[in-house]
N, CA, C and O atoms as CSV, one atom per row, in Angstrom:
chain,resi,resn,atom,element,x,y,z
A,1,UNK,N,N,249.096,109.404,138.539
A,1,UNK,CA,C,250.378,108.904,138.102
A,1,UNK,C,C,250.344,108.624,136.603
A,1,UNK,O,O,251.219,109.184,135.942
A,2,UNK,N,N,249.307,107.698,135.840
A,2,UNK,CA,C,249.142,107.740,134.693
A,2,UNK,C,C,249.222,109.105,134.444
A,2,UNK,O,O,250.160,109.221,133.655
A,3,UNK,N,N,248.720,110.291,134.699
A,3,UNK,CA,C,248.648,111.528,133.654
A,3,UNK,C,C,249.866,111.810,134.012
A,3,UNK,O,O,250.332,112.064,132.901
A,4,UNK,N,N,250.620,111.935,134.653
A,4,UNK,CA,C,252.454,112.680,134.619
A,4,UNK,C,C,253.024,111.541,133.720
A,4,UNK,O,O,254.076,111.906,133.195
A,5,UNK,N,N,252.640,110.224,133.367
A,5,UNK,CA,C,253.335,109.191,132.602
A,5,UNK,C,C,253.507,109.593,131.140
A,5,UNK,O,O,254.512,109.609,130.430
A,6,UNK,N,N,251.874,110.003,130.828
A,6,UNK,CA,C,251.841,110.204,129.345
A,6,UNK,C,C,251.820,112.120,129.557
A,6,UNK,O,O,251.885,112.613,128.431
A,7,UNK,N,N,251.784,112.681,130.118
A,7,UNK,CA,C,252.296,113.859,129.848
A,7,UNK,C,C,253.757,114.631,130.281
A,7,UNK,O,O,254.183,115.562,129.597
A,8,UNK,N,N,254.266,114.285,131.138
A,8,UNK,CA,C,255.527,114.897,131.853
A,8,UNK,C,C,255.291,115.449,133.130
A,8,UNK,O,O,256.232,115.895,133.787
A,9,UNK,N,N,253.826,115.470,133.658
A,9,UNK,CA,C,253.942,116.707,134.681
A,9,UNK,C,C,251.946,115.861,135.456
A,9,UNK,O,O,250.982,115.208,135.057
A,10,UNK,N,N,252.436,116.492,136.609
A,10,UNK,CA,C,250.830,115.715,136.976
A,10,UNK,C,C,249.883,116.734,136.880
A,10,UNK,O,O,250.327,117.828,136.533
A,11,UNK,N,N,248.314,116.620,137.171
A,11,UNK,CA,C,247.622,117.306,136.122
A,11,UNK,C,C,247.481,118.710,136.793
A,11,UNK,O,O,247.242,119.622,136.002
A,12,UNK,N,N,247.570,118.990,137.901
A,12,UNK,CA,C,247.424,120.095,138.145
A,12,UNK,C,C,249.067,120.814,139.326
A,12,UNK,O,O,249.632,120.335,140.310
A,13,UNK,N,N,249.281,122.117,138.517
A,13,UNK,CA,C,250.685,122.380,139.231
A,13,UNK,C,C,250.604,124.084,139.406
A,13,UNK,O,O,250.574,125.003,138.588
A,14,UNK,N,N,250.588,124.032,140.634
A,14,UNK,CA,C,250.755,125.647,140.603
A,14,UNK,C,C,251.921,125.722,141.714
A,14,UNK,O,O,252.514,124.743,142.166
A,15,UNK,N,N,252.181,127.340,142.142
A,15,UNK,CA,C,253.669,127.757,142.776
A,15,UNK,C,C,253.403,127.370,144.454
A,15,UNK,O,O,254.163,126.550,144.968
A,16,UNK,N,N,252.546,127.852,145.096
A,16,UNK,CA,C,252.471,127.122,146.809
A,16,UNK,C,C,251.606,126.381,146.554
A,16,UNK,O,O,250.927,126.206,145.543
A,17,UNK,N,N,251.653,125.633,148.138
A,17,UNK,CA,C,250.772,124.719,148.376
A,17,UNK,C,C,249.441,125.236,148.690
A,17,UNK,O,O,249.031,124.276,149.342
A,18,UNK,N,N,248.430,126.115,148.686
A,18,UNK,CA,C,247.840,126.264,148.814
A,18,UNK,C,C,246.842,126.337,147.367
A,18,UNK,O,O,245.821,125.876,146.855
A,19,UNK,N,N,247.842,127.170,147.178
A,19,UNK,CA,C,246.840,127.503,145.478
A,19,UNK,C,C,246.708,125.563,145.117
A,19,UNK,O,O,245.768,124.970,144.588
A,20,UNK,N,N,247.919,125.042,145.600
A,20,UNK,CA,C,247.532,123.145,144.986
A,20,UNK,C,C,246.417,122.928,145.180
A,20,UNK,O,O,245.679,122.507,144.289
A,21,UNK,N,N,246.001,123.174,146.458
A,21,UNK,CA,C,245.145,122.664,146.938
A,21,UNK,C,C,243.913,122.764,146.703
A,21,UNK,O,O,243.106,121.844,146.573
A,22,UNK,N,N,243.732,123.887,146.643
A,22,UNK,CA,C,242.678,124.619,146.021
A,22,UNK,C,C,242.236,124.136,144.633
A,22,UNK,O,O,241.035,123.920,144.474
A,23,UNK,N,N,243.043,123.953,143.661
A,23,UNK,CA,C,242.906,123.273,142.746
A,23,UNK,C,C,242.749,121.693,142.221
A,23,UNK,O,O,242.410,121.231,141.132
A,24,UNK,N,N,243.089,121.161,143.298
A,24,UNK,CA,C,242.660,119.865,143.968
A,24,UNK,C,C,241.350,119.434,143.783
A,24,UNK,O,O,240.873,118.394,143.329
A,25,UNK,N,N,240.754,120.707,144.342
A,25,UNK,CA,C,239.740,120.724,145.268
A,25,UNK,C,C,238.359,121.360,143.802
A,25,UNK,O,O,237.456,120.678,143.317
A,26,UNK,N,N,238.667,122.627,143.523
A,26,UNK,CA,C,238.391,123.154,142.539
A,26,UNK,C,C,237.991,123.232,140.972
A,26,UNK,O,O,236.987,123.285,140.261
A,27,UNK,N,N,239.401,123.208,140.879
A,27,UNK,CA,C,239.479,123.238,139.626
A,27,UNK,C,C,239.507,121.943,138.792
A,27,UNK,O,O,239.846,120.829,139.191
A,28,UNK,N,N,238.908,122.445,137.022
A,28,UNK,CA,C,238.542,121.353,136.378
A,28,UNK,C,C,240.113,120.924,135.994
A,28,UNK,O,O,241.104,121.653,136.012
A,29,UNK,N,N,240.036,119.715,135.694
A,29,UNK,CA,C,242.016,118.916,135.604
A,29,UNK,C,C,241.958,119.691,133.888
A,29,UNK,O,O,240.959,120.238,133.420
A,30,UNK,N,N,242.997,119.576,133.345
A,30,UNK,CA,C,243.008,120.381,132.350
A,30,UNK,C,C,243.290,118.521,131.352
A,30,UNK,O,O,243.545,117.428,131.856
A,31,UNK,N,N,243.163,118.767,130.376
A,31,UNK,CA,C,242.601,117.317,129.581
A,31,UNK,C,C,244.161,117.119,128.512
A,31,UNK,O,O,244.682,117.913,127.729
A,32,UNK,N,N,244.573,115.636,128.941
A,32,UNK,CA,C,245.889,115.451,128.285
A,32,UNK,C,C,246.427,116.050,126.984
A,32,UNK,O,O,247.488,116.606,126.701
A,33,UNK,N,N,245.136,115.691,126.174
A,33,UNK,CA,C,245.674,116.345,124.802
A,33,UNK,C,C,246.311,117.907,124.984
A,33,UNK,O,O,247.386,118.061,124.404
A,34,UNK,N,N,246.059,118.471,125.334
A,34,UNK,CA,C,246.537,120.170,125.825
A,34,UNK,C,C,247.960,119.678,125.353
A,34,UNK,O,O,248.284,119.735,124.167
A,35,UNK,N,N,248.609,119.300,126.120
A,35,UNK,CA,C,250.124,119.036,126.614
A,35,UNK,C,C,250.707,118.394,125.150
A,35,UNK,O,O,251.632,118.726,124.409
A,36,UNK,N,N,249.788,117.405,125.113
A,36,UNK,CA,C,250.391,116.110,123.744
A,36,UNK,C,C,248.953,116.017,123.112
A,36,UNK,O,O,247.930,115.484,123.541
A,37,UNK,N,N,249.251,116.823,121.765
A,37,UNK,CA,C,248.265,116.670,120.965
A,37,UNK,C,C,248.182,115.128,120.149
A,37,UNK,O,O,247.133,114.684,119.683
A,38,UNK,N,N,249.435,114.464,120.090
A,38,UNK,CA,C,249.440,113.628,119.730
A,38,UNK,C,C,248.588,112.123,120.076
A,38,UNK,O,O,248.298,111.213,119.300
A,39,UNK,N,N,248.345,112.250,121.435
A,39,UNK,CA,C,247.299,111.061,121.995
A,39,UNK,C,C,246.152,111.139,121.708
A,39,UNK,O,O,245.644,112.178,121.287
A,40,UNK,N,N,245.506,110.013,121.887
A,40,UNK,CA,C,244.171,109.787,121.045
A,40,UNK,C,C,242.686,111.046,122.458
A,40,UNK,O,O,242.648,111.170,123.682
A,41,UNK,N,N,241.963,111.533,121.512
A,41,UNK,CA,C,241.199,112.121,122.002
A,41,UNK,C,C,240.471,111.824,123.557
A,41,UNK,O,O,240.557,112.485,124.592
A,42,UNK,N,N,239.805,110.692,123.295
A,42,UNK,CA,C,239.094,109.447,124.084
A,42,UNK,C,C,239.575,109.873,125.455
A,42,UNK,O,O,238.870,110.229,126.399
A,43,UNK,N,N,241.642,109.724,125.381
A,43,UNK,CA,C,241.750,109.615,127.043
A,43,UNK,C,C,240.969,110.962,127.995
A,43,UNK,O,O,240.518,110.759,129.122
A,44,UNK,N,N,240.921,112.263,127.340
A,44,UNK,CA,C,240.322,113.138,127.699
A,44,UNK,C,C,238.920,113.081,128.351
A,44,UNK,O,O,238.669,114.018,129.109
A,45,UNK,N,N,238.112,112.284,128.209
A,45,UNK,CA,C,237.280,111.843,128.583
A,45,UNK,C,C,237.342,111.196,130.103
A,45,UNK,O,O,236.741,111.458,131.146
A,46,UNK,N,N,238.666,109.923,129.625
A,46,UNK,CA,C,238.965,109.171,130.558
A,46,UNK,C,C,239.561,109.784,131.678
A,46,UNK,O,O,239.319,109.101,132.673
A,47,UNK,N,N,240.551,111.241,132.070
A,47,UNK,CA,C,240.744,111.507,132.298
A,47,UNK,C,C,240.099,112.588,133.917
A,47,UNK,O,O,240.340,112.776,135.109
A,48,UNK,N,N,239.081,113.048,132.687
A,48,UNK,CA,C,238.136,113.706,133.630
A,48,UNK,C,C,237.234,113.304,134.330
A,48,UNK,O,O,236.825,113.913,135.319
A,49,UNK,N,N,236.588,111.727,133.737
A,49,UNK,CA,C,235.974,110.703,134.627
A,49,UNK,C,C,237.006,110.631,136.095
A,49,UNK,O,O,236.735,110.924,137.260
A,50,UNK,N,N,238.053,110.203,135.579
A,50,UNK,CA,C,239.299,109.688,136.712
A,50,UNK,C,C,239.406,110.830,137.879
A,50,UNK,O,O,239.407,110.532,139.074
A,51,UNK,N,N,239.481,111.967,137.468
A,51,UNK,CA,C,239.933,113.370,138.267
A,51,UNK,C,C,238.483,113.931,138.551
A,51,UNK,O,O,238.325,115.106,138.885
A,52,UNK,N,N,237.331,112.966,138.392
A,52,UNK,CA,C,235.940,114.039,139.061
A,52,UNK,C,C,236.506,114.251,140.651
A,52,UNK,O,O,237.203,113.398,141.199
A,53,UNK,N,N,235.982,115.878,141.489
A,53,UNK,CA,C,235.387,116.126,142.490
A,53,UNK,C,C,234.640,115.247,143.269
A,53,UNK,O,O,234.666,114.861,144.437
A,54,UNK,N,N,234.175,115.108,142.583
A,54,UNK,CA,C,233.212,113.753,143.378
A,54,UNK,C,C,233.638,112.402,143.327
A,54,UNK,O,O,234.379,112.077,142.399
A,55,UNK,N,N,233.282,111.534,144.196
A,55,UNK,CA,C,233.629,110.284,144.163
A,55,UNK,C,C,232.500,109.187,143.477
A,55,UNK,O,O,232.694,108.053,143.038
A,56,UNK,N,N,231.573,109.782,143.542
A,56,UNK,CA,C,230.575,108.614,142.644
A,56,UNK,C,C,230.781,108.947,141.478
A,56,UNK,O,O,230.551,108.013,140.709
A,57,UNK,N,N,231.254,110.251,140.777
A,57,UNK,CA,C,231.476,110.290,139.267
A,57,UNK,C,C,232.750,109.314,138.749
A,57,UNK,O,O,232.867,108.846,137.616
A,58,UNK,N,N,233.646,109.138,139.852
A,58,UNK,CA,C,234.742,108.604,139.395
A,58,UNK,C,C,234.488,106.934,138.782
A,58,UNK,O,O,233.387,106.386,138.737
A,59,UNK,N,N,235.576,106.421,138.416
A,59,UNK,CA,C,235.309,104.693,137.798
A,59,UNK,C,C,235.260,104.092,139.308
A,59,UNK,O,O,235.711,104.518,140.372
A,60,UNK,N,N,234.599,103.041,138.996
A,60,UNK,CA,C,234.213,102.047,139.917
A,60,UNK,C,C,235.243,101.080,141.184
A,60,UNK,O,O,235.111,100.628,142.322
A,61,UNK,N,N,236.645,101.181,139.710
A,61,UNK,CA,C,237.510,100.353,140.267
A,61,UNK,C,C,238.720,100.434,139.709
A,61,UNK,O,O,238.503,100.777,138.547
A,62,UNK,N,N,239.942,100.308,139.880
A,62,UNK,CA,C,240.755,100.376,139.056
A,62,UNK,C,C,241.007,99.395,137.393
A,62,UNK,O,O,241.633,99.769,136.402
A,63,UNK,N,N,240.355,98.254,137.582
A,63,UNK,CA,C,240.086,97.658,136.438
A,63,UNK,C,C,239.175,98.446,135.214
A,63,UNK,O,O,239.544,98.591,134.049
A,64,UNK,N,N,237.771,98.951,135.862
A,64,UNK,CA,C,237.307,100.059,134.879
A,64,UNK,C,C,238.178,101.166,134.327
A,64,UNK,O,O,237.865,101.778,133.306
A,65,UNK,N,N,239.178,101.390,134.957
A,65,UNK,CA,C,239.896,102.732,134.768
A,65,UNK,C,C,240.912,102.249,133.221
A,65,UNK,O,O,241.101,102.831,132.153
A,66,UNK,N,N,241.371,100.962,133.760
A,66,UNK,CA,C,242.058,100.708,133.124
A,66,UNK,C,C,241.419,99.911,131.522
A,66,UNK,O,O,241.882,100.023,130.387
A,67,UNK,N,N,240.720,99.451,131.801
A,67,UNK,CA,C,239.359,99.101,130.380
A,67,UNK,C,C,239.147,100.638,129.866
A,67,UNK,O,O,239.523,101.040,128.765
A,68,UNK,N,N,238.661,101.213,130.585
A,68,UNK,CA,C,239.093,102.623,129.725
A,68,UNK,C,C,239.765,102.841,128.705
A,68,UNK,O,O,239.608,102.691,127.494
A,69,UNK,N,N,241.053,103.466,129.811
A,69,UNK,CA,C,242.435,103.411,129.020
A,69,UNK,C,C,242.479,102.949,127.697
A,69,UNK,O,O,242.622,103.660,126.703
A,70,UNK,N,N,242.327,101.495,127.728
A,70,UNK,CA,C,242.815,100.511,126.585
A,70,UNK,C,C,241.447,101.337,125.886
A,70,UNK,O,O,241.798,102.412,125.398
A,71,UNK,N,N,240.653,101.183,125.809
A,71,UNK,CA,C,239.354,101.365,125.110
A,71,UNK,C,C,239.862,102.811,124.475
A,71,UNK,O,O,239.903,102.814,123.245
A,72,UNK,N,N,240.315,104.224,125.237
A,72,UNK,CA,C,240.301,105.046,124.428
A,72,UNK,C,C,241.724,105.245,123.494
A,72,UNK,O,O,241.810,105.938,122.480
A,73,UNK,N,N,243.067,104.254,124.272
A,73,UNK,CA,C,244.350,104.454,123.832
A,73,UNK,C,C,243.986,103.733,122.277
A,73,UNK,O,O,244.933,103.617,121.499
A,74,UNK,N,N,242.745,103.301,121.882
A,74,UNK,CA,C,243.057,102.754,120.838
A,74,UNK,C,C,242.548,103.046,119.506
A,74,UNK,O,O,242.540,102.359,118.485
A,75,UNK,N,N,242.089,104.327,119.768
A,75,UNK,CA,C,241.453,105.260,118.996
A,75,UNK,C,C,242.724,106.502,118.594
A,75,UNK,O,O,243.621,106.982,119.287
A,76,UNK,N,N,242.237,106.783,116.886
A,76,UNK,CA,C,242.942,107.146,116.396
A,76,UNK,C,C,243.083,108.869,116.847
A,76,UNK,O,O,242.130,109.645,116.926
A,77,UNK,N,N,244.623,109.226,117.125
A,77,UNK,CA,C,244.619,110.754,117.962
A,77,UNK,C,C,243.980,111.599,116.877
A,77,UNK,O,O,244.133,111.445,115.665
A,78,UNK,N,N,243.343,112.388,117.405
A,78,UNK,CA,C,242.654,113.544,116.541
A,78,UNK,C,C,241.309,113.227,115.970
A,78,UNK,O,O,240.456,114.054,115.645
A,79,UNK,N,N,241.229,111.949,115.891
A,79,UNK,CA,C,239.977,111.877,115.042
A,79,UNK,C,C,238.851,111.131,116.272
A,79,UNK,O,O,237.663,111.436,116.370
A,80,UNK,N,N,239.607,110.058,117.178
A,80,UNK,CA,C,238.549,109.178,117.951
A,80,UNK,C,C,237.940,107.863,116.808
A,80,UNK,O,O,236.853,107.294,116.909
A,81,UNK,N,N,238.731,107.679,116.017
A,81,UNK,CA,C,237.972,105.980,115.218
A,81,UNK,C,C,239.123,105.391,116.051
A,81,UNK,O,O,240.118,105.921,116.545
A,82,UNK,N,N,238.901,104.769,116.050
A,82,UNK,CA,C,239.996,102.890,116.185
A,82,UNK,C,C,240.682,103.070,115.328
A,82,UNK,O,O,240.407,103.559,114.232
A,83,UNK,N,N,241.770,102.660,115.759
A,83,UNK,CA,C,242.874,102.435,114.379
A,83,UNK,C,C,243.067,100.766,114.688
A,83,UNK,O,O,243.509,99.999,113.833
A,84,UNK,N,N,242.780,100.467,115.650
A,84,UNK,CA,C,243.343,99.120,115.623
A,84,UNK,C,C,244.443,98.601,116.642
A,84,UNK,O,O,244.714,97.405,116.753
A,85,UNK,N,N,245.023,99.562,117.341
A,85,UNK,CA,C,245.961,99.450,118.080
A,85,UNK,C,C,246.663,100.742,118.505
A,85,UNK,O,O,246.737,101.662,117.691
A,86,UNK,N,N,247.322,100.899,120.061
A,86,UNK,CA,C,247.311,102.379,120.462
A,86,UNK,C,C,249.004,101.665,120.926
A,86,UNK,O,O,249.099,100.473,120.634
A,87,UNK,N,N,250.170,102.245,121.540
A,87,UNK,CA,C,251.345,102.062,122.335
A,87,UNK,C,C,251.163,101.873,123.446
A,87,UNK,O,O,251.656,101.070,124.239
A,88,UNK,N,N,250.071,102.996,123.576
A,88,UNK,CA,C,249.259,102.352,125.531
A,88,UNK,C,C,248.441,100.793,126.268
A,88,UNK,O,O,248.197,100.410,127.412
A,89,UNK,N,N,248.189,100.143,124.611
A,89,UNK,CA,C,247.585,98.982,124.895
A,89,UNK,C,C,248.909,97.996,124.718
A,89,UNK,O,O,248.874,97.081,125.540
A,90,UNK,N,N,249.413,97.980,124.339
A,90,UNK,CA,C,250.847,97.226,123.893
A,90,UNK,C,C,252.159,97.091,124.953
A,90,UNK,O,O,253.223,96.546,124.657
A,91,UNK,N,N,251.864,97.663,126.155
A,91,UNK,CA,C,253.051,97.449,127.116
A,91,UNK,C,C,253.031,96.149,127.916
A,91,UNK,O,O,252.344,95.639,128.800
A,92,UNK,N,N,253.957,95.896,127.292
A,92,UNK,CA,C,254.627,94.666,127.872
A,92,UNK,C,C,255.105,94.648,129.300
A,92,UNK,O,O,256.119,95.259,129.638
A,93,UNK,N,N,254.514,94.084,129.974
A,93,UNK,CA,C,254.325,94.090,131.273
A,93,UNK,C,C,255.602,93.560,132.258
A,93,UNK,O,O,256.011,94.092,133.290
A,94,UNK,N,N,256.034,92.479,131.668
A,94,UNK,CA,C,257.033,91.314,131.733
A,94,UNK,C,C,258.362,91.944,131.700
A,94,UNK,O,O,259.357,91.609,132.342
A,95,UNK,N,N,258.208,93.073,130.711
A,95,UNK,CA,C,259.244,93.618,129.816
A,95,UNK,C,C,260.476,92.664,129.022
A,95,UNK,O,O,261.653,92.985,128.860
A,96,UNK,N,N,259.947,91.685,128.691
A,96,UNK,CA,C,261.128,90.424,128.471
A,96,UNK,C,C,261.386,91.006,126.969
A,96,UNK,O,O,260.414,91.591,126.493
A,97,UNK,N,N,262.596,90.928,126.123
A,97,UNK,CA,C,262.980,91.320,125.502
A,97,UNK,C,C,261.911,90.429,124.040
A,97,UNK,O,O,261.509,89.297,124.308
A,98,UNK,N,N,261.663,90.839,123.067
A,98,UNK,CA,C,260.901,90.483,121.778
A,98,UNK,C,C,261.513,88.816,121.660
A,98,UNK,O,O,262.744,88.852,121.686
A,99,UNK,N,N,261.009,87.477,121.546
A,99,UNK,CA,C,261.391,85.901,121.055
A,99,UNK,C,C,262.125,86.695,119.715
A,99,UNK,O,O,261.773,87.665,119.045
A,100,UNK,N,N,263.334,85.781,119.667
A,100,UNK,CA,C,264.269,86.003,118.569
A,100,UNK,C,C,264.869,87.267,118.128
A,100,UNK,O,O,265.186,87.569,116.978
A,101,UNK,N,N,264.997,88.045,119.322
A,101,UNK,CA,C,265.422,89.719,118.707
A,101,UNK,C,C,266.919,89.658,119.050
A,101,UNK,O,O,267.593,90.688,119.029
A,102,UNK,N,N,267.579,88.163,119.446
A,102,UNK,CA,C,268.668,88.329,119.962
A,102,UNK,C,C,269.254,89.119,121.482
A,102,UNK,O,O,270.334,88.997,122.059
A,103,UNK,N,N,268.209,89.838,121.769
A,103,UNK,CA,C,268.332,90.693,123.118
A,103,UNK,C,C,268.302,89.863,124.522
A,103,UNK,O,O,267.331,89.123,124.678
A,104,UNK,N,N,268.886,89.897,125.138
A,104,UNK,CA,C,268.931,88.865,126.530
A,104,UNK,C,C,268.373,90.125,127.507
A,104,UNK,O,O,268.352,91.349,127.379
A,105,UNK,N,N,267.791,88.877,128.881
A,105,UNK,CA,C,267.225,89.495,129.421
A,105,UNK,C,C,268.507,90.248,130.586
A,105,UNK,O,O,269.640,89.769,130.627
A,106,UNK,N,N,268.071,91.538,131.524
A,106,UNK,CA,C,269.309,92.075,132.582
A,106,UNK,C,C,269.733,91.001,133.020
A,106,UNK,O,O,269.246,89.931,132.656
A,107,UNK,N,N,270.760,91.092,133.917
A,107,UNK,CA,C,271.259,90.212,134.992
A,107,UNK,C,C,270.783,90.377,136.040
A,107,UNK,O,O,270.740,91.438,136.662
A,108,UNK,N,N,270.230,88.995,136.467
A,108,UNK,CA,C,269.176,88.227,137.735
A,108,UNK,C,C,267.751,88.321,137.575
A,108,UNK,O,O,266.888,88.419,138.447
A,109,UNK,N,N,267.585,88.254,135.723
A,109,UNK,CA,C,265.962,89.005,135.704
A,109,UNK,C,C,265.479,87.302,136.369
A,109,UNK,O,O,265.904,86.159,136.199
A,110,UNK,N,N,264.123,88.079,137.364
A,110,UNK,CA,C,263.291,87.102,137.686
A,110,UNK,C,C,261.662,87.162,137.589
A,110,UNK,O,O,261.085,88.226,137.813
A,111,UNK,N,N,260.987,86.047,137.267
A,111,UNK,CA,C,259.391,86.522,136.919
A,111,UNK,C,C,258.960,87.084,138.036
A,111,UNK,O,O,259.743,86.660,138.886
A,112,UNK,N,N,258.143,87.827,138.595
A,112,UNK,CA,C,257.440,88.381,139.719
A,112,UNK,C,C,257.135,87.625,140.611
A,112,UNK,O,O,257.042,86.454,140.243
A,113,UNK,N,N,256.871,87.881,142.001
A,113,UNK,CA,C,256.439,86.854,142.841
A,113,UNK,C,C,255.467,87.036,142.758
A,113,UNK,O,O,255.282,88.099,142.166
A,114,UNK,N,N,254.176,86.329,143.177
A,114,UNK,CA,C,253.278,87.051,143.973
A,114,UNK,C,C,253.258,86.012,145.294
A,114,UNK,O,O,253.630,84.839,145.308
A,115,UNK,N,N,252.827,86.635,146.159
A,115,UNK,CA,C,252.723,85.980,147.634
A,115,UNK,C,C,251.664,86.374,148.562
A,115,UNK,O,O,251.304,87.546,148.450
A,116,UNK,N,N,251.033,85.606,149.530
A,116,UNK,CA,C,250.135,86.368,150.028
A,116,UNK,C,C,249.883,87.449,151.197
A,116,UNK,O,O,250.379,87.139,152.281
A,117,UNK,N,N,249.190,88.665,151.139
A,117,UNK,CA,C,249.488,89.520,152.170
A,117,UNK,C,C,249.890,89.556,153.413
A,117,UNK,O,O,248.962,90.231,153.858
A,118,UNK,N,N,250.459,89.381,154.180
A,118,UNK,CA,C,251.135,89.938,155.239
A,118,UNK,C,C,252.452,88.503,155.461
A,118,UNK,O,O,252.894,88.070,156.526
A,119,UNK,N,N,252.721,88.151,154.333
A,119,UNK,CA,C,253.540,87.083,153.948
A,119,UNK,C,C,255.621,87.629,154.679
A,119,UNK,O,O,256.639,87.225,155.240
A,120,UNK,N,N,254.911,88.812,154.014
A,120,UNK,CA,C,256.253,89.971,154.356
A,120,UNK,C,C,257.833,89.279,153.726
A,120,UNK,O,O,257.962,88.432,152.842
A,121,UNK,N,N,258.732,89.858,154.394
A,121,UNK,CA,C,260.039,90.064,154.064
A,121,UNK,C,C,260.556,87.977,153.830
A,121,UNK,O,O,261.273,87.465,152.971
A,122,UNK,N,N,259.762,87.291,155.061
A,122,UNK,CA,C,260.021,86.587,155.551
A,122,UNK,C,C,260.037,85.827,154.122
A,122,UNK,O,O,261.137,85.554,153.642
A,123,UNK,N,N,259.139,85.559,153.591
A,123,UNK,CA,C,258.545,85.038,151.966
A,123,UNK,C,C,259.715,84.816,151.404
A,123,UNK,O,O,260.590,83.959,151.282
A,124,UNK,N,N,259.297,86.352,150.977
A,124,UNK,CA,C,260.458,87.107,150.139
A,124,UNK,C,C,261.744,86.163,149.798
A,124,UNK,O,O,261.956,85.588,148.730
A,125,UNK,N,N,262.795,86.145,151.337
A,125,UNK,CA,C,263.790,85.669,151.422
A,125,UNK,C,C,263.617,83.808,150.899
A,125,UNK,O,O,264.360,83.193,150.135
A,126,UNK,N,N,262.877,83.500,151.337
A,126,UNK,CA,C,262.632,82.185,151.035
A,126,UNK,C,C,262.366,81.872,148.869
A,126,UNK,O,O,262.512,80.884,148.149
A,127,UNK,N,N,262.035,82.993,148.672
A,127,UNK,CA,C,261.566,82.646,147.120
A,127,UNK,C,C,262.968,82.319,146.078
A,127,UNK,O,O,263.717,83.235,145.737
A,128,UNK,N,N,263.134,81.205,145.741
A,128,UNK,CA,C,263.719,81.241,144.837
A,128,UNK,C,C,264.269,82.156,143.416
A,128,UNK,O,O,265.356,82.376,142.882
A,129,UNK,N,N,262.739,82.551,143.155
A,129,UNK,CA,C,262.928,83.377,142.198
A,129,UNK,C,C,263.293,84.615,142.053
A,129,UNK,O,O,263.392,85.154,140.951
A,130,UNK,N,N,263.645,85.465,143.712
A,130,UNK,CA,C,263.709,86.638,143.660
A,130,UNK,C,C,264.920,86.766,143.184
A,130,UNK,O,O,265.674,85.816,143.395
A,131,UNK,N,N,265.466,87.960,142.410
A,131,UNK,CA,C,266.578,88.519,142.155
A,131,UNK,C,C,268.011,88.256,142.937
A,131,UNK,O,O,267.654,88.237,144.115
A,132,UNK,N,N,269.144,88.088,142.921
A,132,UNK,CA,C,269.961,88.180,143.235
A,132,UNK,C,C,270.594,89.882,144.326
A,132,UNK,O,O,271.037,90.904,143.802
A,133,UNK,N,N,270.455,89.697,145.534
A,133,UNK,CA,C,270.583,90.810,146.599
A,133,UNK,C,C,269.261,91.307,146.673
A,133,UNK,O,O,269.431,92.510,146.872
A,134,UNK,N,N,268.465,91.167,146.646
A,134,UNK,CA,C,266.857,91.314,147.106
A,134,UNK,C,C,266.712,89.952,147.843
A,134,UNK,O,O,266.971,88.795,147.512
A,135,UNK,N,N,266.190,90.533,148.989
A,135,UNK,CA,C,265.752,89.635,150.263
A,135,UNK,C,C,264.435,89.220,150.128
A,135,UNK,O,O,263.915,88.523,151.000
């Protein structure tokens, strides 16, 4: 999902399902920069760690994956130094509009719940904070 995010398309696409599969299975993932020369080198790396054949080559956990990420989004595209800061490390999660930009937040924005698993719908309805027509 990350690679169709920062490229447009997920990493491997052919015409039936079979040839997919095969390539699934097969073939090496082809490495972001291809698509967008513009991103920093690094994720290429990160990439092909992420998409090994194998499962012990892959990251450990999704937190490694994502220490990655940040680690290579922040290297300068083309060259691999640091610049100091990447767009990929900088997403605002919250998405709350910038303190003092004048921008208000949508209508019924609410902070996230979290609740605990098998808490279900039932929660949900009970939370104050959920959105307006979300149960």
């Amino acid at each position: 999902m990350v690679h169709e995010c920062l490229t447009g398309h997920p990493p491997f696409r052919r015409d039936d399902d079979m040839a997919l599969l095969w390539a699934h299975q097969y073939d090496e993932p082809p490495p972001p920069t291809e698509d967008r020369p513009d991103l920093a080198v690094g994720l290429d790396a990160v990439f092909a760690r992420t998409l090994a054949k194998s499962p012990d080559d892959r990251y450990d956990s999704c937190l490694a994956f994502v220490a990655a990420l940040r680690a290579a989004g922040t290297e300068d595209p083309g060259t691999g130094a640091s610049d100091g800061g990447h767009p990929l490390t900088e997403v605002d999660l919250a998405a709350r509009p910038p303190a003092g930009s004048g921008l208000k937040s949508p209508p019924g924005w609410a902070e996230p719940v979290l609740r605990p698993r098998g808490a279900g719908r039932a929660a949900a309805a009970r939370s104050p904070s959920a959105p307006p027509g979300i149960p």
